[in-house]
C-alpha positions as CSV (number, residue, x, y, z in Angstrom):
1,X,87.6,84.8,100.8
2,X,91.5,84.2,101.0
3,X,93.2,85.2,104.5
4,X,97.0,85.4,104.4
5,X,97.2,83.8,108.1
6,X,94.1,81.4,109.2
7,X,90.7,82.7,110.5
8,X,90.9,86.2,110.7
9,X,87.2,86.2,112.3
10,X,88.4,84.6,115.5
11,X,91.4,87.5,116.0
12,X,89.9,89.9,118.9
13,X,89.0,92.9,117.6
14,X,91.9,94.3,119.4
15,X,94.1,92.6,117.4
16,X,92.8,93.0,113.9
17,X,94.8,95.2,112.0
18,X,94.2,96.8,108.7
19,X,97.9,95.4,106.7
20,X,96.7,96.0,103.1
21,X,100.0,94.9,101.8
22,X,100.6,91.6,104.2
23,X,104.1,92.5,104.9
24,X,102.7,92.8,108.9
25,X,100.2,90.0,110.1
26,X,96.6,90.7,110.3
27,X,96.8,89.4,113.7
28,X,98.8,92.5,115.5
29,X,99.4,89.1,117.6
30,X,102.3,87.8,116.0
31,X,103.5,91.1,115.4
32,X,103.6,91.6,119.6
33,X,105.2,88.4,119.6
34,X,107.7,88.8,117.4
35,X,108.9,91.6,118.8
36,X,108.4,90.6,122.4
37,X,110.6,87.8,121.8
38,X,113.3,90.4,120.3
39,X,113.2,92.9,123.0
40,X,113.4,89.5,125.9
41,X,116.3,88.3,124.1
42,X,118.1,92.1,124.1
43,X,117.2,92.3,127.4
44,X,118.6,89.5,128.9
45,X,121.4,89.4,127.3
46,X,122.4,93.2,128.3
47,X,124.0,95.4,125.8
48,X,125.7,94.1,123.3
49,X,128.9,95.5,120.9
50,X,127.2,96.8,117.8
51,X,128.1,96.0,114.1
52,X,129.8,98.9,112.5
53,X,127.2,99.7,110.8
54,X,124.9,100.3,113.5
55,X,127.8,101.7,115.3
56,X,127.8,104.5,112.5
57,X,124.2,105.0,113.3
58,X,124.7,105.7,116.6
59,X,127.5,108.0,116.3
60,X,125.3,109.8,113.3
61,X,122.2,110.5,115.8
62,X,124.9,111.7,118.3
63,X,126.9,113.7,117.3
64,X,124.1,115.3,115.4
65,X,121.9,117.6,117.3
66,X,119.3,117.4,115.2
67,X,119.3,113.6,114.6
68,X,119.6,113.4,118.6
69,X,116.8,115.8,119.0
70,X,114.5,113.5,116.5
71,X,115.5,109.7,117.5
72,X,115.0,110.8,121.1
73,X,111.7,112.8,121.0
74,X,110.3,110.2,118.4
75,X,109.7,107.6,121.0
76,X,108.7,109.9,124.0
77,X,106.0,111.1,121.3
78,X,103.9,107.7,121.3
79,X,101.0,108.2,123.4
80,X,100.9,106.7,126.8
81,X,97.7,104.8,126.4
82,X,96.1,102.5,125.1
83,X,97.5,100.4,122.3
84,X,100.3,102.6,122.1
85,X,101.7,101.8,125.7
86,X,101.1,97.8,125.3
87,X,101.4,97.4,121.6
88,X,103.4,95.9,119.6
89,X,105.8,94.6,122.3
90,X,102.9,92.9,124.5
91,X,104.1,94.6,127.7
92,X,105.9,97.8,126.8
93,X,107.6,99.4,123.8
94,X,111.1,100.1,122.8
95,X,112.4,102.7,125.1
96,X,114.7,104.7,123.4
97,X,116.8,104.8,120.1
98,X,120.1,102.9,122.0
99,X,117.6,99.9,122.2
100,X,116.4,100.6,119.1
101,X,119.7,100.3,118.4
102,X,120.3,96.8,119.7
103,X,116.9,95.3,118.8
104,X,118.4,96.1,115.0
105,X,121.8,94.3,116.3
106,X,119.8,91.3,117.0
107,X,117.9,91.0,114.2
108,X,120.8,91.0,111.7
109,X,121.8,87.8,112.4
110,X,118.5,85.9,111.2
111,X,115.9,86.4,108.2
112,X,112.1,86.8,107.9
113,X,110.8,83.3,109.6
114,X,107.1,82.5,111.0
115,X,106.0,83.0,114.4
116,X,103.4,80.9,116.7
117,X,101.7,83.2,119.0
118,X,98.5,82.5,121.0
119,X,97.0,79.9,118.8
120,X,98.0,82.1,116.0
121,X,101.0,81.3,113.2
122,X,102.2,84.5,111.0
123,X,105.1,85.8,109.5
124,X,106.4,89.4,110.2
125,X,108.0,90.1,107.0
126,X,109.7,93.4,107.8
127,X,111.1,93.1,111.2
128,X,112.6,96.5,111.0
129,X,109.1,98.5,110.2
130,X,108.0,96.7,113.4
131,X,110.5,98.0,115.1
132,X,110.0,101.5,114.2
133,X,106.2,101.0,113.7
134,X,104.8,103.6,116.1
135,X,107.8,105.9,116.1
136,X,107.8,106.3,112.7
137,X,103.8,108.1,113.0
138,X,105.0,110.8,115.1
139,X,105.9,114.5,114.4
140,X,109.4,113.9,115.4
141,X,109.8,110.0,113.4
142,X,108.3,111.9,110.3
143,X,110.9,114.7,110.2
144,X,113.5,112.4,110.7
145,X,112.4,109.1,108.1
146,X,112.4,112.0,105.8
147,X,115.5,113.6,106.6
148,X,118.1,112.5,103.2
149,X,120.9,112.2,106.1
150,X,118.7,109.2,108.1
151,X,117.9,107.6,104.2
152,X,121.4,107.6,103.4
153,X,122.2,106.1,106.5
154,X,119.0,103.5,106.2
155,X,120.2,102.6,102.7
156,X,123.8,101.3,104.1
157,X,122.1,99.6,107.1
158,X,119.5,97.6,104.4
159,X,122.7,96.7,101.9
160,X,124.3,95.4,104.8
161,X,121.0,93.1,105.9
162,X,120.5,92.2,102.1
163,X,124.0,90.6,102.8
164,X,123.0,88.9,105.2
165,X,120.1,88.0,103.2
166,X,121.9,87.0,100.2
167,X,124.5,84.3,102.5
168,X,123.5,80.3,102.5
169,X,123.2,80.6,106.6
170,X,120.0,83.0,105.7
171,X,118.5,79.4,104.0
172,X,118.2,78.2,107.1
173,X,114.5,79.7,107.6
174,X,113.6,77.9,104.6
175,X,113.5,74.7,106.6
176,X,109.8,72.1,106.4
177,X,110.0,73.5,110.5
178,X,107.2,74.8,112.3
179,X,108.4,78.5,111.4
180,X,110.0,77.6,108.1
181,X,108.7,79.2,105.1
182,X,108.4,75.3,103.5
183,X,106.8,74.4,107.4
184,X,103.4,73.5,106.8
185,X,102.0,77.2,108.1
186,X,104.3,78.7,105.7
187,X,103.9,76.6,102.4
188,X,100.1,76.8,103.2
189,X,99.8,80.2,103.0
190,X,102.8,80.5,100.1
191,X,100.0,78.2,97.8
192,X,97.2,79.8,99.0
193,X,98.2,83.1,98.2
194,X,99.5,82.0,94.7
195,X,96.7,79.3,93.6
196,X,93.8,82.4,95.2
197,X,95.3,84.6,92.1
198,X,93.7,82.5,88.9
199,X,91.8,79.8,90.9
200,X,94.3,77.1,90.3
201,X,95.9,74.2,92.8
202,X,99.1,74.2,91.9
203,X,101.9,72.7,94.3
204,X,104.7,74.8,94.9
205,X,107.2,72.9,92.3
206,X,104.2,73.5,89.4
207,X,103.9,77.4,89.8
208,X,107.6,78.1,90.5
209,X,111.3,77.1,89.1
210,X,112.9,74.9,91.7
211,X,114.8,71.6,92.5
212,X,111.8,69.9,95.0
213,X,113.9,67.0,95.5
214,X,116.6,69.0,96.6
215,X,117.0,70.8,100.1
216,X,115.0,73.8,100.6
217,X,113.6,72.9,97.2
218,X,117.5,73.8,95.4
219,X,117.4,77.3,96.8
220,X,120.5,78.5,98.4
221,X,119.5,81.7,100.2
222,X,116.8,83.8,101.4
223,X,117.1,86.9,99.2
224,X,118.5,85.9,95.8
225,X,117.2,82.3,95.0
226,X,113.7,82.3,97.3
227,X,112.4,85.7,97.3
228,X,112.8,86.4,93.7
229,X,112.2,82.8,92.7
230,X,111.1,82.7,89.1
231,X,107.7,81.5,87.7
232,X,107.0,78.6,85.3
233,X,105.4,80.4,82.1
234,X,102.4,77.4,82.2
235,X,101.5,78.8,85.4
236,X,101.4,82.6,84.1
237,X,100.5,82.6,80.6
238,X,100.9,85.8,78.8
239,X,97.4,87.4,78.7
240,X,96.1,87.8,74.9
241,X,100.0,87.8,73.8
242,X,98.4,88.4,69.4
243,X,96.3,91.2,70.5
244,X,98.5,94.7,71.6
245,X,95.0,96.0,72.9
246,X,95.1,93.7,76.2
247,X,97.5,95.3,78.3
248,X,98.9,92.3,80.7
249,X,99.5,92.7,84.5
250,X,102.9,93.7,85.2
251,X,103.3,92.0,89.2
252,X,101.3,89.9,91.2
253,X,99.8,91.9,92.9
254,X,96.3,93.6,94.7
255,X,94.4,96.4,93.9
256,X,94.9,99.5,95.5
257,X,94.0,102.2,93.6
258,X,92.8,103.3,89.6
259,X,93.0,107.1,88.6
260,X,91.9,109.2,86.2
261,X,93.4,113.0,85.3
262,X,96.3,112.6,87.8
263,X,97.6,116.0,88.0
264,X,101.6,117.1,86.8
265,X,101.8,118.0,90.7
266,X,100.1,117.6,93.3
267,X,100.2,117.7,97.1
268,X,100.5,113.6,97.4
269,X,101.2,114.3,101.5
270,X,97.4,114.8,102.4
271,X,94.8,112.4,103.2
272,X,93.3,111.7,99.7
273,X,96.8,110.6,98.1
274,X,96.5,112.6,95.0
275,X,98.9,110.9,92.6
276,X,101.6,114.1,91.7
277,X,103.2,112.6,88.1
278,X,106.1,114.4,88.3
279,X,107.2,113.4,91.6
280,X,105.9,109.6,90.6
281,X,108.4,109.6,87.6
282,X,111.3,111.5,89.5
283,X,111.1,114.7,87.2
284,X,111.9,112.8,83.9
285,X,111.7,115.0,81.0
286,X,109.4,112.7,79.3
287,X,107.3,112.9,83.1
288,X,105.5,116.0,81.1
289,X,103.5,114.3,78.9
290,X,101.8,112.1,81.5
291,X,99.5,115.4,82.7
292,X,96.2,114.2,83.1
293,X,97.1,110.6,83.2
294,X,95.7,107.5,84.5
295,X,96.7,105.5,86.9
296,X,96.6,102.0,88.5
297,X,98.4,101.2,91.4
298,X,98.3,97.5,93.3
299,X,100.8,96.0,95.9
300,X,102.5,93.4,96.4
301,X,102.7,90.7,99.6
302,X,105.7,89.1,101.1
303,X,104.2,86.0,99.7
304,X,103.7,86.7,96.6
305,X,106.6,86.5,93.3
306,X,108.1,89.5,93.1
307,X,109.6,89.9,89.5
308,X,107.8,92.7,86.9
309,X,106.9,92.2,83.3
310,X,106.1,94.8,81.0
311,X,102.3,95.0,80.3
312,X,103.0,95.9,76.6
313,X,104.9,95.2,73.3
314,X,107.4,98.1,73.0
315,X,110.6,99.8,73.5
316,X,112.2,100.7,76.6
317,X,112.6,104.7,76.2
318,X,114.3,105.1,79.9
319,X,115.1,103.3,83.2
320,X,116.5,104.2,86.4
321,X,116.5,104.0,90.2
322,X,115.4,107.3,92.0
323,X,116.3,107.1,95.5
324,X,113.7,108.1,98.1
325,X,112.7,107.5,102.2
326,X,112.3,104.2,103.1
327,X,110.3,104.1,106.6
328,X,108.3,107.7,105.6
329,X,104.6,107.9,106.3
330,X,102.4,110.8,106.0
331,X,101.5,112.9,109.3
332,X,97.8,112.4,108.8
333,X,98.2,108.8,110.3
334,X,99.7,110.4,113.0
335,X,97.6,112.2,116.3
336,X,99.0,115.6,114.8
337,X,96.6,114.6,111.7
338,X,93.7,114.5,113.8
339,X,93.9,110.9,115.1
340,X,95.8,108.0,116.7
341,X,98.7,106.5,114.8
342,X,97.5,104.1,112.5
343,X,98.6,100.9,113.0
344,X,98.8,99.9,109.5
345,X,101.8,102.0,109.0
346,X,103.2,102.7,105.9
347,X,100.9,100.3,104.2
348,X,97.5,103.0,104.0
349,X,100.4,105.4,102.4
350,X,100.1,103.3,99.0
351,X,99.4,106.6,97.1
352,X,102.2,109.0,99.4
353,X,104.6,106.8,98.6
354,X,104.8,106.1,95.2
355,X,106.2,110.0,94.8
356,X,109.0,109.9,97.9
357,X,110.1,106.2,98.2
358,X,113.1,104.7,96.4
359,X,111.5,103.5,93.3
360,X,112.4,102.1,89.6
361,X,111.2,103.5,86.8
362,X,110.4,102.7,83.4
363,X,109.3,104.0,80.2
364,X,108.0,101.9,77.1
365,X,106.8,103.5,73.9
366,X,104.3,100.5,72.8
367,X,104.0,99.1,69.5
368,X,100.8,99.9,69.7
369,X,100.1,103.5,68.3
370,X,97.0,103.6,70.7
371,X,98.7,103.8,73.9
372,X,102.4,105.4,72.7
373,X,104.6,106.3,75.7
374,X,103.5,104.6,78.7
375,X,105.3,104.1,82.3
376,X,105.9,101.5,84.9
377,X,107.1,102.8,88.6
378,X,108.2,100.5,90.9
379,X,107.7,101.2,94.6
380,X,110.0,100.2,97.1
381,X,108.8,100.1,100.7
382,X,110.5,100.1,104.2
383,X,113.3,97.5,103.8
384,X,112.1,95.9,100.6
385,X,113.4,98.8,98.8
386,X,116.3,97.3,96.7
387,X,115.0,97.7,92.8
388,X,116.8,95.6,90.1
389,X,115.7,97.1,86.2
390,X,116.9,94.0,83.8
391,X,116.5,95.9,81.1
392,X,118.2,98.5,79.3
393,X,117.1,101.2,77.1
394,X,116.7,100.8,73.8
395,X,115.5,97.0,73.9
396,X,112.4,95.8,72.8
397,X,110.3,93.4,74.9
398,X,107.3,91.5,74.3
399,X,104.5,91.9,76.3
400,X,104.8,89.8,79.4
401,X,109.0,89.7,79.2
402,X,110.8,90.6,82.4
403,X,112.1,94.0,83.1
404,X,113.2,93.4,86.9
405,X,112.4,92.5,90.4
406,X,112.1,93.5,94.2
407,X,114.7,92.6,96.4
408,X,114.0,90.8,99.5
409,X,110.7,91.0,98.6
410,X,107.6,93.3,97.2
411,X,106.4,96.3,97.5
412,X,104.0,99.0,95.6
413,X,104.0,99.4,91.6
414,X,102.0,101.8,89.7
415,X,101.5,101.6,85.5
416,X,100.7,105.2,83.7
417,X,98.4,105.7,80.9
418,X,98.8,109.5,78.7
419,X,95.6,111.5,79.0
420,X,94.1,110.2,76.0
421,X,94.8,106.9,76.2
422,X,91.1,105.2,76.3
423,X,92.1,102.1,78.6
424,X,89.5,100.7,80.8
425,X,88.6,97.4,82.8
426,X,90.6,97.7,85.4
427,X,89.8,94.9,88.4
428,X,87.8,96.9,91.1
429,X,89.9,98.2,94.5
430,X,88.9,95.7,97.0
431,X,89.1,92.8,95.2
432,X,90.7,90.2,97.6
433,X,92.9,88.1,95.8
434,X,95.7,89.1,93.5
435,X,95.7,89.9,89.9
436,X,98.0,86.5,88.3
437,X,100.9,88.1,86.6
438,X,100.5,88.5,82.7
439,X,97.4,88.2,82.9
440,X,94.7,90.3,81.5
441,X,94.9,94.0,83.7
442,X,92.9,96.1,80.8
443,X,91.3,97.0,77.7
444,X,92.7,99.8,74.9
445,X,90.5,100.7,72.7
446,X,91.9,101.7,69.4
């Protein structure tokens, strides 16, 4: 079994966390850490001018009621006991949205590096869904992290972080240092992850394009050049590429859910995540003839590459970005649901999701007659929500081609099937590893 940060059998049972995605450690250690160390350094420092970004933030929560109503009551909502009152921060959570406020402030200045905490090394790979973890599980955070006037707002303070992102200081965490992503923690886990997918030992420079005698192996930022470094084709051979009956994978990815009959609409917000079509494919006219449809969702890690391929041979019929919420989960994580907040945040919400989050979508009519019109929807996810389609409608692609990529990192994706379509052999949910990118995902039968 593969574990994306050491030994997971020695974390206490305390700090085991369920992070189906991997963008927060396993060990809840690292993630107390992190944060710990962000909150001492805001603290000691004392208040500190804002960027004017974040200074729009602030003035949007107050000098809106009903944004001051929800950023205040969303933290005075987190239960005062245990974790909630000691967890992540290690000693006692953010206080209120102005420290919020400059816990963000702080973080702009650096990108996603790895963290040694008490005997344990990790990565937190989306500092600002730590931040809001608990807040965003309460009565008061959900109201708000779906408000359009907060995701508007969100979407400015993200573009201005991806610049950040996207600048050659943002490199610098991509030293051979102890919490470099090329340290020898962070390259471990980088190969693991990648060599776990098709059982292979390939060093870094053999799976991916790069300069390895370069510094930082050629790559000039965090965002552009590492996160959505490209793969050598050797390394992810088109599955099948003669036969238009093996459908390939389209992203590196895990296994989270497979489908059958989704419903045109649905009410995705409860606790089974029924997949609702039309909300999935952002009420596209051509959304109507997937009623009954299956569908196979799997998620991507901050490890992992984050490109997509098309799983078929076809023609692009559409592609857009549908804006959505970006830090939304559903209330049944929340003790309003029933129980405490979950701790795995958005991650669980896989299914809730992929109908409200800013997502890309994409519709291929395949060459082959037995699967027609099919779909690709990919799933942004707290701050790795920026969606790049690279392909425009009416091109054809062969199977395995690129259509686009994830932005500062990965997320969700889901691939729909008509009602009708007889695909099969899926990989089960739970399987540990990822699914190698064009590689074999399923079977049509004519």
């Amino acid at each position: 079994m593969v574990h994306q940060f050491g030994d997971h059998s020695e974390i206490p049972a305390k700090d085991r966390v369920s992070r189906p995605g991997t963008w927060l450690p396993a060990d809840n250690r690292v993630h107390r850490a992190w944060l710990r160390r962000a909150i001492d350094h805001v603290d000691k420092h004392g208040e500190q001018k804002l960027i004017p970004v974040l200074e729009e933030f602030r003035a949007m929560i107050e000098d809106n009621p009903r944004m001051y109503m929800y950023f205040s009551e969303m933290w005075d909502e987190i239960p005062s006991k245990p974790p909630y009152q000691s967890d992540p921060t290690g000693r006692s959570q953010i206080r209120d949205y102005k420290h919020m406020l400059q816990v963000l402030n702080h973080m702009f200045g650096r990108a996603p590096e790895w963290t040694d905490a008490a005997a344990s090394v990790g990565m937190v790979g989306v500092p600002m869904a730590a931040i809001f973890d608990y807040a965003m599980g309460t009565p008061s955070g959900h109201a708000a992290f779906l408000d359009p006037e907060v995701n508007r707002m969100l979407k400015k303070i993200l573009n201005e972080w991806g610049s950040y992102l996207k600048s050659p200081k943002s490199a610098e965490v991509l030293g051979h240092h102890q919490a470099g992503w090329f340290g020898e923690v962070g390259y471990r886990d980088l190969m693991e992850v990648a060599n776990a997918a098709n059982q292979t030992s390939f060093r870094f420079e053999d799976m991916y394009r790069c300069q390895p005698s370069e510094k930082h192996f050629g790559f000039k930022c965090w965002a552009v050049d590492f996160f959505t470094r490209q793969v050598h084709d050797s390394a992810r051979p088109v599955a099948s590429p003669g036969d238009d009956n093996v459908i390939a994978n389209a992203c590196e990815s895990k296994v989270f859910s497979v489908a059958r009959d989704a419903k045109l609409r649905d009410k995705f917000w409860i606790k089974g995540q029924p997949y609702s079509v039309m909300d999935m494919l952002g009420h596209d006219p051509l959304a109507r003839q997937f009623e009954g449809a299956t569908v196979y969702q799997a998620f991507l890690s901050a490890l992992s590459y984050h490109r997509w391929h098309t799983p078929v041979s076809g023609t692009i019929k559409r592609c857009f970005v549908r804006d959505g919420t970006y830090f939304s989960e559903p209330l049944f994580e929340s003790e309003v649901g029933g129980g405490g907040i979950n701790t795995g945040g958005i991650s669980v919400a896989q299914g809730y999701i992929s109908a409200l989050a800013t997502r890309a979508i994409i519709f291929v009519e395949a060459d082959n007659p037995a699967i027609g019109l099919m779909a690709f929807v990919g799933v942004g996810m707290d701050e790795v929500s920026t969606c790049e389609i690279t392909v425009k409608e009416g091109q054809h692609c062969s199977k395995g081609d690129e259509t686009g990529m994830f932005h500062f990192g990965g997320s969700s994706h889901c691939v729909l099937f008509r009602k009708g379509v007889k695909v099969g052999g899926f990989p089960e949910p739970g399987r540990e590893a990822n699914v190698p990118v064009r590689g074999r995902l399923a079977i049509v039968k004519p």
